[in-house]
C-alpha positions as CSV (number, residue, x, y, z in Angstrom):
1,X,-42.9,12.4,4.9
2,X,-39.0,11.8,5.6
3,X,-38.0,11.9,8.9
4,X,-34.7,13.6,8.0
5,X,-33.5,17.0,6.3
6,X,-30.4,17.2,4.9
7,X,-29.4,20.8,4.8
8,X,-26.4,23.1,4.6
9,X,-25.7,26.8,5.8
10,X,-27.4,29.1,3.3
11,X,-24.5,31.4,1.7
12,X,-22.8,33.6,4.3
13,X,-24.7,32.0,7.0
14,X,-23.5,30.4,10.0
15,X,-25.8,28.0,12.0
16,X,-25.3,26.3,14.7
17,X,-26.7,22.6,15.4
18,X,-28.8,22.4,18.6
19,X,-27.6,19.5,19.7
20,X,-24.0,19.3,19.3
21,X,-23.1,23.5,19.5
22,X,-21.1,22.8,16.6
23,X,-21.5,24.8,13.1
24,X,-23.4,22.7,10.6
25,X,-21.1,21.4,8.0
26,X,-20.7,23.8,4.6
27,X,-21.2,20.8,2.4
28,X,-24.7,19.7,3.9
29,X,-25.8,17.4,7.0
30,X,-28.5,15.2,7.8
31,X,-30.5,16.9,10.5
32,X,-33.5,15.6,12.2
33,X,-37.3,17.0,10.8
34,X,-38.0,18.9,13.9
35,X,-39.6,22.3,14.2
36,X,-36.6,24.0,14.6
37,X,-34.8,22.7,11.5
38,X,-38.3,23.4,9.8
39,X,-38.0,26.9,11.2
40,X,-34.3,27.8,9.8
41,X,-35.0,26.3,6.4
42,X,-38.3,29.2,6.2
43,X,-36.2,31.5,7.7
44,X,-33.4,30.8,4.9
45,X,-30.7,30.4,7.2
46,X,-30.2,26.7,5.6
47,X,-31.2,25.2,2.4
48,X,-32.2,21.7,1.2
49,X,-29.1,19.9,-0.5
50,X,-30.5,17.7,-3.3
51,X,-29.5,14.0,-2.1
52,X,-28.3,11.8,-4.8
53,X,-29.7,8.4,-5.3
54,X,-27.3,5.5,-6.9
55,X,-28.6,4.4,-10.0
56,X,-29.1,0.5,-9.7
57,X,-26.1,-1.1,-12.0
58,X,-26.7,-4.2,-13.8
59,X,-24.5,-6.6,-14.8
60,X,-23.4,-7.4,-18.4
61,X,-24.2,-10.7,-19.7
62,X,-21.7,-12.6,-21.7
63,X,-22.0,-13.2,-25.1
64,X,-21.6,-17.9,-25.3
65,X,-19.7,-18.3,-28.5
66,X,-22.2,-21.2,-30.0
């Protein structure tokens, strides 16, 4: 199980980080998995935001003119 959440504001939600007193950012944070980031995701004051992996790119392989 991750150690993090990264979560944004549900819509017309403000919420407050804990730590800082500052709103949590519209476009999604990374928040520690504590039980009171657990509790405002059931609550639906915050949602999950899907975190994009990069795709691995591989490099192209010249063609040797024989």
């Amino acid at each position: 199980m991750p150690e993090t959440l990264t979560v944004k504001p549900a819509p017309k939600r403000q919420v407050r980080n804990p730590r800082s007193g500052e709103h949590l950012d519209k476009a999604g944070e990374t928040v520690p998995r504590t039980p009171y980031w657990l509790r405002r995701l059931k609550d639906g004051d915050v949602v999950k935001v899907k975190t994009t992996t990069r795709k691995k790119t591989t490099k192209r392989t010249a063609t040797k003119e024989q």
